[in-house]
C-alpha positions as CSV (number, residue, x, y, z in Angstrom):
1,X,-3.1,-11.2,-17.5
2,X,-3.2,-8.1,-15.2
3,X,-0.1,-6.6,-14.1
4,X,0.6,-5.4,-10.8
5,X,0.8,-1.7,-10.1
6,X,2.9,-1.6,-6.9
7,X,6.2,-3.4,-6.1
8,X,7.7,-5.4,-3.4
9,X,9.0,-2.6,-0.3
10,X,6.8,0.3,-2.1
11,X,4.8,2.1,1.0
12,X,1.2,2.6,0.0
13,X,-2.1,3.8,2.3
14,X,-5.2,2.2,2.3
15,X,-8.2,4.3,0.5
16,X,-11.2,2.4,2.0
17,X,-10.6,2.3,6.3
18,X,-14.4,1.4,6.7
19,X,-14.9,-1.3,8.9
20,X,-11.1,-0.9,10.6
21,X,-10.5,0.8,14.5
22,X,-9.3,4.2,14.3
23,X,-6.0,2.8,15.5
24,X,-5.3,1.1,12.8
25,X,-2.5,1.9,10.9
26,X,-2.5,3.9,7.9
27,X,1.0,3.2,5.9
28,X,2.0,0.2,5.3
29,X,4.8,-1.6,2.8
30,X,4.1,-3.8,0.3
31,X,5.9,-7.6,1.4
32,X,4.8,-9.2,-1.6
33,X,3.0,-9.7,-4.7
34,X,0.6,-12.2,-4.1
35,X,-1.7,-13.9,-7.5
36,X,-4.6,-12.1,-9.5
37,X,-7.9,-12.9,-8.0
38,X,-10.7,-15.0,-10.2
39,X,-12.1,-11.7,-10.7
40,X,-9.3,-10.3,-12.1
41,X,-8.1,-8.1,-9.1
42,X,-4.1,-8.1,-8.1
43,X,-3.3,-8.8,-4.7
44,X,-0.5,-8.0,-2.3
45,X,0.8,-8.8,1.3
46,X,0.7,-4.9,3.3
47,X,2.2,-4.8,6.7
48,X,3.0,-1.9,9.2
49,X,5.9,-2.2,11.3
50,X,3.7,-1.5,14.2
51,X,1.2,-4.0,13.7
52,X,2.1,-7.7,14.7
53,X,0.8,-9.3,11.7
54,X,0.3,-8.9,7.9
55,X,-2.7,-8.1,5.8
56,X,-4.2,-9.4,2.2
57,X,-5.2,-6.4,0.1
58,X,-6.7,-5.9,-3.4
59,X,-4.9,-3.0,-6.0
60,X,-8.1,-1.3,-5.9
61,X,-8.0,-1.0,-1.9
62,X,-4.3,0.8,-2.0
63,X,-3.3,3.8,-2.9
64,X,0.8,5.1,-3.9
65,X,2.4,7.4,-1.1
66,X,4.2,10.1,-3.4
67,X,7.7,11.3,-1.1
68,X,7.3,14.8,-0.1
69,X,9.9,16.9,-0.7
70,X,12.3,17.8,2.1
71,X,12.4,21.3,3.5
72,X,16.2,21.6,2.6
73,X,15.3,20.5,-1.2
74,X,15.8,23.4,-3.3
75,X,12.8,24.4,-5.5
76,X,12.9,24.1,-9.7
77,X,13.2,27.5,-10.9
């Protein structure tokens, strides 16, 4: 059985737009975890907060938004 990557509330970007309107959102947040595919493919329910409905995405469509640092964080030394 596969494992999913991402987790319920983890904010991720979508890594293939083609075929999507320039307007269309680019972060989203994961609102669930949603069976493996037959082919072996997890899926997971995205939505942006300014869109009015939810999508279906595969793991290999999404990508992880790393948080950047804030400017007040201080730097390792």
């Amino acid at each position: 059985m596969t494992a999913h990557r991402f987790a319920v509330g983890q904010p991720v970007r979508m890594n293939n737009r083609f075929g999507l309107s320039p307007s269309t959102a680019e972060t989203y947040r994961i609102t669930a975890i949603l069976p493996v595919r037959e082919d072996n493919l997890p899926q997971y329910r995205i939505r942006n907060d300014d869109e009015r409905h939810e999508r279906v995405a595969t793991e290999d469509s999404l990508e992880e938004i790393r948080a950047q640092p804030s400017p007040g964080d201080a730097a390792p030394e």
